[in-house]
KEGUVO-947138 format. One record per residue (C-alpha): residue number from 0; residue in three letters; chain; x, y, z. Coordinates in Angstrom, 2 decimals. Example, Ala and Ser with C-alpha at 12.3 -4.5 7.8 and 13.67 -1.06 7.14 Angstrom:
% residues 2
0, ALA, A, 12.30, -4.50, 7.80
1, SER, A, 13.67, -1.06, 7.14
% end
This chain:
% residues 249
0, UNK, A, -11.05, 15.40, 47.42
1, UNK, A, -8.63, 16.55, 50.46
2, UNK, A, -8.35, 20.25, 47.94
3, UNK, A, -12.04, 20.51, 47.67
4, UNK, A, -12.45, 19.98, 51.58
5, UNK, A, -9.76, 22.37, 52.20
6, UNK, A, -11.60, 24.84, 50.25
7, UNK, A, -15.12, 24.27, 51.59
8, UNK, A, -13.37, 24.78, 55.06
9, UNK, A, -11.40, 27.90, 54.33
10, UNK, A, -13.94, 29.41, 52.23
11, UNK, A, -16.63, 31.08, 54.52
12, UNK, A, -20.27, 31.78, 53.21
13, UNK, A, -20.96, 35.74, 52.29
14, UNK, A, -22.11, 38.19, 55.01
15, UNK, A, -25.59, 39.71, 54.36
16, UNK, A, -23.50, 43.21, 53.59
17, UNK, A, -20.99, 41.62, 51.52
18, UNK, A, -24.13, 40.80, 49.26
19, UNK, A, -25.57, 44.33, 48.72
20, UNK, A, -22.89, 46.52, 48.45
21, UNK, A, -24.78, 48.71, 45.34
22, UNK, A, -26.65, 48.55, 42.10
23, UNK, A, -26.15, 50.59, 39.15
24, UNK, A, -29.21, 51.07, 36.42
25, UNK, A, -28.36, 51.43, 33.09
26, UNK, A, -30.45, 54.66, 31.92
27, UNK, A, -31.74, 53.98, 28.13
28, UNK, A, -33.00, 50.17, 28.79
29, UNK, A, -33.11, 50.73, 32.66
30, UNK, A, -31.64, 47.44, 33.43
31, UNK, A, -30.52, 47.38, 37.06
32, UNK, A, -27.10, 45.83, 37.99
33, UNK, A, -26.13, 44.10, 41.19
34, UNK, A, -22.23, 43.98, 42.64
35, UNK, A, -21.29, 40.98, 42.69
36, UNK, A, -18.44, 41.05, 45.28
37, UNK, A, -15.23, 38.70, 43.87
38, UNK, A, -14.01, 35.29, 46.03
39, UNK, A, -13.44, 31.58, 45.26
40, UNK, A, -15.53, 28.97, 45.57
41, UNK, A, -16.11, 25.42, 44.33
42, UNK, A, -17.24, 25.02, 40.85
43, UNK, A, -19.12, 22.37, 39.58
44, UNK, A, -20.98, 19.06, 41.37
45, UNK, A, -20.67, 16.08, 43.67
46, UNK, A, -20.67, 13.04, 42.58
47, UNK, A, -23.74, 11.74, 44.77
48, UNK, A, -26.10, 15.36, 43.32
49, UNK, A, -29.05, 13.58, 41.39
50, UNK, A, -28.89, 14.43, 37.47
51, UNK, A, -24.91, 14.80, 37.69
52, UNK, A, -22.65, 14.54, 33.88
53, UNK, A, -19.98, 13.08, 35.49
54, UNK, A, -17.48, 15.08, 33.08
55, UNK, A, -19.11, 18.38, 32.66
56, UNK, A, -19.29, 19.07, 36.44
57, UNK, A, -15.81, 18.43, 37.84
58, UNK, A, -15.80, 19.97, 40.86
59, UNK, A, -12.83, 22.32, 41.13
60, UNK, A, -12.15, 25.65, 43.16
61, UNK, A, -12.37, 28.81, 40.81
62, UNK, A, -11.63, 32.38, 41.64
63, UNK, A, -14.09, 35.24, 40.04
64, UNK, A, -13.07, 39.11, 40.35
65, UNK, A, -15.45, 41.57, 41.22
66, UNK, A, -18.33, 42.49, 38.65
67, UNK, A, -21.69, 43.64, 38.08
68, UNK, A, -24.37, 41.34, 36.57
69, UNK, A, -28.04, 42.27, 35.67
70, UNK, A, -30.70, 41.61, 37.99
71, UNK, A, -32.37, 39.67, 35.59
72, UNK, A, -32.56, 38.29, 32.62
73, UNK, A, -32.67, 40.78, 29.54
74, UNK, A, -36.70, 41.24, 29.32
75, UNK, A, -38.54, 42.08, 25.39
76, UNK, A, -38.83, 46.12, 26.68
77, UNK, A, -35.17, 46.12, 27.52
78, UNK, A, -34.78, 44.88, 24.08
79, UNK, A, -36.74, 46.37, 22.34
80, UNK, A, -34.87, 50.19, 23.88
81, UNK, A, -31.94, 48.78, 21.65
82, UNK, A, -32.89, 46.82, 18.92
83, UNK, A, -36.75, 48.12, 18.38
84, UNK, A, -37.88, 44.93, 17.49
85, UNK, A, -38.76, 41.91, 19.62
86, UNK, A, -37.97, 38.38, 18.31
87, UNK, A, -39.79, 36.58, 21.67
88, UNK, A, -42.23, 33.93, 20.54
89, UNK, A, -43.91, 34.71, 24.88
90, UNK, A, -44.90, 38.30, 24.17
91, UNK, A, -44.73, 40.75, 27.50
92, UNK, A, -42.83, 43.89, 28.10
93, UNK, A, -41.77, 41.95, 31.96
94, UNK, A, -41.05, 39.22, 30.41
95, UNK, A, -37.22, 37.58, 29.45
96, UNK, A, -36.50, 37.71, 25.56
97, UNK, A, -35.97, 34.79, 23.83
98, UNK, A, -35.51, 33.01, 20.18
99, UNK, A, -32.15, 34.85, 20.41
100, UNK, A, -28.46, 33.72, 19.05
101, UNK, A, -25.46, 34.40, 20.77
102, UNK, A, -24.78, 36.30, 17.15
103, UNK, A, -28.17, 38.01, 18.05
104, UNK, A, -26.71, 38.83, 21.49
105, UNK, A, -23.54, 40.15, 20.32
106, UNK, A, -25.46, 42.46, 18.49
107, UNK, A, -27.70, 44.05, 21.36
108, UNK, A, -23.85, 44.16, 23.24
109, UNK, A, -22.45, 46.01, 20.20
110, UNK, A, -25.34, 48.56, 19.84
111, UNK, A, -25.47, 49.30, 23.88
112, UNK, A, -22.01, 49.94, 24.17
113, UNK, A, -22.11, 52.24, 21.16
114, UNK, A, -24.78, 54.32, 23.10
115, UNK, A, -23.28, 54.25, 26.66
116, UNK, A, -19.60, 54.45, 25.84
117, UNK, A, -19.58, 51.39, 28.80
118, UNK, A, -18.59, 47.86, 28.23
119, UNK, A, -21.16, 45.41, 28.42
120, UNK, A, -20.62, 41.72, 28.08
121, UNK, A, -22.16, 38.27, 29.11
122, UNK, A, -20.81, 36.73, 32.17
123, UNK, A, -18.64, 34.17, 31.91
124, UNK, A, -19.13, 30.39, 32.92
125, UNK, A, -17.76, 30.52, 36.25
126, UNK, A, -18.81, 34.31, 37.23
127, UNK, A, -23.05, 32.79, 36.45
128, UNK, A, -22.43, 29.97, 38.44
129, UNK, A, -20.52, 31.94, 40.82
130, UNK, A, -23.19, 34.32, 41.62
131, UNK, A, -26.28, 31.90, 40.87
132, UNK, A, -25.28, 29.49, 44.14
133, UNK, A, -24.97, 33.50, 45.73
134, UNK, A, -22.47, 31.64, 48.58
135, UNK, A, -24.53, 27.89, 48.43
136, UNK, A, -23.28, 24.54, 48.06
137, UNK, A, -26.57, 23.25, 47.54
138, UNK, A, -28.17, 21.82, 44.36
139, UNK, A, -30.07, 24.97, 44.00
140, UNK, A, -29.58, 28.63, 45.72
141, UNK, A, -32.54, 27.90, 47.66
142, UNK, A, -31.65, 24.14, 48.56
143, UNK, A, -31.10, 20.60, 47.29
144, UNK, A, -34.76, 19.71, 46.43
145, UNK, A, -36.67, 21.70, 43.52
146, UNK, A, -39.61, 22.35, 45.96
147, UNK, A, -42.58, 24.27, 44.40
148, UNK, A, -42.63, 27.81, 43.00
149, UNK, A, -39.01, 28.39, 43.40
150, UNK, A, -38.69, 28.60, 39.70
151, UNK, A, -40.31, 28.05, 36.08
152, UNK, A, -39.57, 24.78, 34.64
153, UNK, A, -41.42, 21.38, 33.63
154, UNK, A, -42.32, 20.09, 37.33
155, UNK, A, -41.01, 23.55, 39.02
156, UNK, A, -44.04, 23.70, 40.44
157, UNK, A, -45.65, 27.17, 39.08
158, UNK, A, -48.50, 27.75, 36.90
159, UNK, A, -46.04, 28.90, 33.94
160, UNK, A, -44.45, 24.60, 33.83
161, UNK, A, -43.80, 23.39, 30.36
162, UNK, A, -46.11, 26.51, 29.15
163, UNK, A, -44.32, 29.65, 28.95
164, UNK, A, -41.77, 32.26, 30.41
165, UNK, A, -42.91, 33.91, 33.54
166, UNK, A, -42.31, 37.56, 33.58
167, UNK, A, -38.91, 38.57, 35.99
168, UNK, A, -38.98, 38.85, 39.04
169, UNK, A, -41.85, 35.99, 39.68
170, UNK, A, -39.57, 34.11, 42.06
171, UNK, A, -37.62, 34.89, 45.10
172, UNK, A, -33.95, 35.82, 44.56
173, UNK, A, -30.79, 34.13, 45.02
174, UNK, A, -28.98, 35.84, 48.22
175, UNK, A, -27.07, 38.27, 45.75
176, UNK, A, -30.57, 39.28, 45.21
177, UNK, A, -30.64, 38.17, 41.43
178, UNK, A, -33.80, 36.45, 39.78
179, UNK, A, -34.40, 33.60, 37.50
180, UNK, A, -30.90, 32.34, 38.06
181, UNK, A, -32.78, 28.95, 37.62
182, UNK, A, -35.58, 28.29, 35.11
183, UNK, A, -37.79, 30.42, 32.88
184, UNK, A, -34.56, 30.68, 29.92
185, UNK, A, -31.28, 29.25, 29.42
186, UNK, A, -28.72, 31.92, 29.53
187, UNK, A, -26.13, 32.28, 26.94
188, UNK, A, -22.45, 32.63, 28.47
189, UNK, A, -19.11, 34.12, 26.78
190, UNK, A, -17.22, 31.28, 27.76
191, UNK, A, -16.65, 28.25, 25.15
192, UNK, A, -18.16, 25.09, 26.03
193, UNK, A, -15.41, 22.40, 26.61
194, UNK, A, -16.47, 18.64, 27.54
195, UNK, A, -14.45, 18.84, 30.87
196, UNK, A, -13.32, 21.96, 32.56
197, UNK, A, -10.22, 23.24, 31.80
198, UNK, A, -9.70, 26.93, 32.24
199, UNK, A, -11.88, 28.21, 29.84
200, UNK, A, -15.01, 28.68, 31.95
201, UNK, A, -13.47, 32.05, 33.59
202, UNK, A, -12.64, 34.13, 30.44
203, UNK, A, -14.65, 34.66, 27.74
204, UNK, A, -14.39, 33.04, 23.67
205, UNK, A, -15.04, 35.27, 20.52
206, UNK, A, -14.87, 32.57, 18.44
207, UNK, A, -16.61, 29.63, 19.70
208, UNK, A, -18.14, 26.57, 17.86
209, UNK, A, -20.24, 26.26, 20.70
210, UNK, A, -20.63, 28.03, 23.97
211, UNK, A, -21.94, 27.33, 27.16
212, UNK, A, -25.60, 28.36, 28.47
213, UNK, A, -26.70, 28.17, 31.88
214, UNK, A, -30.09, 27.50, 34.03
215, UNK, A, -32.46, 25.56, 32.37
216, UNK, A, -35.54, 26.64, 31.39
217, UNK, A, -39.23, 26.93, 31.60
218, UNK, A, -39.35, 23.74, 28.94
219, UNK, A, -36.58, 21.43, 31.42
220, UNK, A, -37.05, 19.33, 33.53
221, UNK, A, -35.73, 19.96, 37.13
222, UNK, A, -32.59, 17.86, 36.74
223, UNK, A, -31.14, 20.99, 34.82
224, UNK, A, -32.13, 23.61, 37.25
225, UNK, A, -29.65, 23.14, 38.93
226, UNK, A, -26.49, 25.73, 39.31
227, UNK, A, -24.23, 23.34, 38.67
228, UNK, A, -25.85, 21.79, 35.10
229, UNK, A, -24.07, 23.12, 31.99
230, UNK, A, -25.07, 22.47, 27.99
231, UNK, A, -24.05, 23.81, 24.78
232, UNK, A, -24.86, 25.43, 21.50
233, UNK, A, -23.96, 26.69, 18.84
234, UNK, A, -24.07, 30.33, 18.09
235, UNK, A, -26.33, 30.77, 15.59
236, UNK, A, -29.38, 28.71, 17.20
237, UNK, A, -32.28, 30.65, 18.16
238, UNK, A, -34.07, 28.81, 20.38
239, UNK, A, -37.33, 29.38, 22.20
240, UNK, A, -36.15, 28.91, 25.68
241, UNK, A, -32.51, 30.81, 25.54
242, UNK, A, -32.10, 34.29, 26.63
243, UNK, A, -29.18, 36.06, 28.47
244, UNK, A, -28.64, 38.66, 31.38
245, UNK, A, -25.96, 41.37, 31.09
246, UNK, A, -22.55, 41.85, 33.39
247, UNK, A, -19.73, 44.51, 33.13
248, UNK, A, -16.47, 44.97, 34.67
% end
């Protein structure tokens, strides 16, 4: 407990211009990238934070590098650019694609970087929750209660609950100016899913039984919308609510 004090006390909150220092779009699916400037923070939650696994969420300080994550989540147009097909059971051009495998994922990865020459990835564990609390310590980036119309999820408060995905950008961003870093899909991660943390959620697993996806989604309940809440799957599941958002180095 002393550590994680330490930390909160020597680790100051991001300036408004250490948050925007540039964006990047990608040109054939014009997804737009945000810098996400490197530090440490704490990972994970404290043991009073409603809807707490008292494993999964250790809290522990982490230290991310610098990278550049998507501004939201992969929508069926974006897609569609690369694979010219769209699997997403919620049709819309804005909104996130979904019914995808990490397998499925992989594949969009593969075929992108083949066409850029860049080096596309997922983010890791640590890097999403990293830049979804955007400097926070709170349950969520834009405080501790779920409020209303923060997000999309079953009692978030918006006319898309327990229906369907809302198309990006329906929400206010996080303070790295991201979207959706809460609600609408789960987000698949590159890092393995372990049942405690242990190193693995800052570098990414190629050959996972299971891997970790982050957010909740427009089917959860509030209690995992939170940036701290973690769950697993396997690889191959294509599920309605998962989808993913892009980073690079």
């Amino acid at each position: 407990m002393m550590t994680l004090s330490l930390v909160l006390l020597t680790t100051p909150l991001l300036s408004q211009s250490d948050k925007s220092e540039g964006s990047w779009t990608e040109p054939i699916t014009g997804i737009k990238f945000l810098y996400i400037p490197g530090g440490t923070f704490v990972m994970g939650s404290p043991s009073t934070e409603e809807g707490r696994q008292q494993f999964a969420e250790k809290q522990h300080p982490v230290s991310v590098g610098t990278f550049w994550l998507a501004e939201t989540e992969v929508t069926q147009a974006q897609w569609k650019a690369v694979m010219g097909r769209n699997p997403a059971s919620f049709k819309g051009d804005d909104r996130p694609v979904e019914t995808v495998s990490w397998y499925d994922v992989q594949e969009f990865i593969k075929k992108l970087n083949s066409r850029t020459e860049k080096q596309f990835r997922l983010p890791t564990e640590a890097e999403w929750e990293y830049a979804a609390r955007a400097g926070t310590m709170t349950v969520r980036y834009w405080g501790d209660g779920i409020g209303k119309n923060h997000a999309n999820c079953n009692g978030c408060g918006s006319h898309w609950d327990y229906r369907q995905t809302a198309p990006v950008k329906s929400f206010a961003p996080n303070g790295f100016g991201l979207f959706d870093m809460l609600g609408n899909v789960w987000e698949w991660t590159c890092s393995a899913y372990k049942w405690s943390y242990d190193g693995f959620e800052n570098r990414c697993g190629n050959q996972a039984e299971t891997y970790s996806i982050r957010g909740g989604s427009w089917y959860h309940k509030p209690r995992w919308a939170r940036a701290a809440h973690r769950r697993m799957s396997r690889p191959i599941y294509r599920v309605i609510s998962y989808g993913f958002r892009l980073a690079r180095d």
